[in-house]
N, C-alpha and C positions, 0 to 999 in steps of 0.2 A: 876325789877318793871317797867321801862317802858317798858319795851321788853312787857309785857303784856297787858300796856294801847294800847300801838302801834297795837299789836294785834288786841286788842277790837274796835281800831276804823278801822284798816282794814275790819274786819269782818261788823261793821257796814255800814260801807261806798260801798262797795261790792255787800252786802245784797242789801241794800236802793236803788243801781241802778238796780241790778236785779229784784226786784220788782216792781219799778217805771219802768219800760220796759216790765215785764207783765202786771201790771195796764193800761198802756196804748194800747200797740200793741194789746193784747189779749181779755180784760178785756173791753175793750175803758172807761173807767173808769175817765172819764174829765168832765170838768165842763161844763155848755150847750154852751158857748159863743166859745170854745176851738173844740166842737165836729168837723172832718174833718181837725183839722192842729194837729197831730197826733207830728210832728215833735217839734213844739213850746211847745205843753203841756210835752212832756218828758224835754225835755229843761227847762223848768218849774220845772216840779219836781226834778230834776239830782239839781239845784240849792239850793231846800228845802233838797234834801239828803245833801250836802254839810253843812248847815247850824243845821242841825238836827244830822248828825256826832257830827260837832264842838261844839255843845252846850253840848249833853248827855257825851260826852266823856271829856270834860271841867270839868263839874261836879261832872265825876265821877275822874277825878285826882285827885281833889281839896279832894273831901269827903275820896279820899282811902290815899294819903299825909297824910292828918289828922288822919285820924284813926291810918294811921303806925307809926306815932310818938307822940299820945296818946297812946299805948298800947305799945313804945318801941320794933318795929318789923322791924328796921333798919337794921340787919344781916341778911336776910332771905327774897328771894322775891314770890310772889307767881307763880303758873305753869302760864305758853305763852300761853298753850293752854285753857285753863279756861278762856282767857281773849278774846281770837279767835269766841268761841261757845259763852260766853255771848254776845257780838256785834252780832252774827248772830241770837242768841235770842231774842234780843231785837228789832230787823230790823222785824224780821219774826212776831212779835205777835202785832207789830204798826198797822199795814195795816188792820189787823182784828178788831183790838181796834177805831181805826179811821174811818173804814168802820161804825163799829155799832152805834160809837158818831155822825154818818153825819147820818144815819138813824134814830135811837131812838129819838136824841134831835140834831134836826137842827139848831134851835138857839143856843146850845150850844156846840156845835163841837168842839170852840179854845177853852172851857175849858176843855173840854175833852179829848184833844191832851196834854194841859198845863199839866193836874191830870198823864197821863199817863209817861209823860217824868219826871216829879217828883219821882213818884214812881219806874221808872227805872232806875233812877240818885241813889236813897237809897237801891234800895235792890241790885245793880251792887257793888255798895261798899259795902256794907255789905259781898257781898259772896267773895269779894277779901281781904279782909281785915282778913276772916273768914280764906280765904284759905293761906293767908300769915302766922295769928296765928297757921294753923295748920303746915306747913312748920316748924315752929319755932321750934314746939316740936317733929315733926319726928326728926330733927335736933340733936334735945339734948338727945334724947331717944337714936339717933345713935350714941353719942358722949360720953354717962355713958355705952352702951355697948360695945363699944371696949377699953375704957378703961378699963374694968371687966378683958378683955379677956388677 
């Protein structure tokens, strides 16, 4: 199980620099006071990836912990790499989500960043929790079939 969280924030934290280094370098993608120091706005963001890591991967411990011992899925961890691709899923589809909350609704961009990491925080647990119950019962399925045998 943590071999997975670990994962997932690798993935996250990886992602969130490599696109905070397109956003900037490529994209110039900074705020108007920033345009021209190229170097401090990354620096900028590299510190929101930091803190954007440790929050969603926080909450996804906390929610996927609970889950595995609400539903008594203590023997049985889910796949590393499920946990790898979600962080990079979740890294990859921010930027897009964030880009359209600073355009569509300017005044409400931090809600809209807020909405999105919520709902990344629930359905990241969900699908690890999901993936853990399914682990369980490949498990047991492997475990009445060789005892058959």
């Amino acid at each position: 199980m943590r071999r997975a969280i670990l994962l997932f924030m690798l993935g996250i934290f990886c992602t969130a620099l490599s696109t905070a280094a397109i956003s900037v370098y490529l994209f110039h993608d900074v705020d108007r006071d920033e345009i021209g120091r190229w170097n401090e706005a990354f620096a900028g963001l590299c510190a929101e990836s930091v803190l954007f890591t440790l929050a969603v991967c926080g909450g996804v411990a906390i929610l996927t912990f609970a889950g595995r011992h609400f539903f008594h899925l203590k023997d049985c961890s889910p796949r590393a790499k499920l946990g790898l691709f979600l962080g990079i899923g979740v890294t990859i589809l921010q930027y897009p989500w964030d880009f359209a909350g600073r355009t569509a609704f300017a005044k409400f961009a931090d809600v809209s960043l807020s909405l999105y990491m919520t709902v990344a925080i629930a359905l990241c647990s969900i699908v690890i929790v999901r993936d853990n119950f399914m682990q369980m019962k490949l498990r047991e399925l492997s475990a009445a079939s060789s005892g058959r045998s």
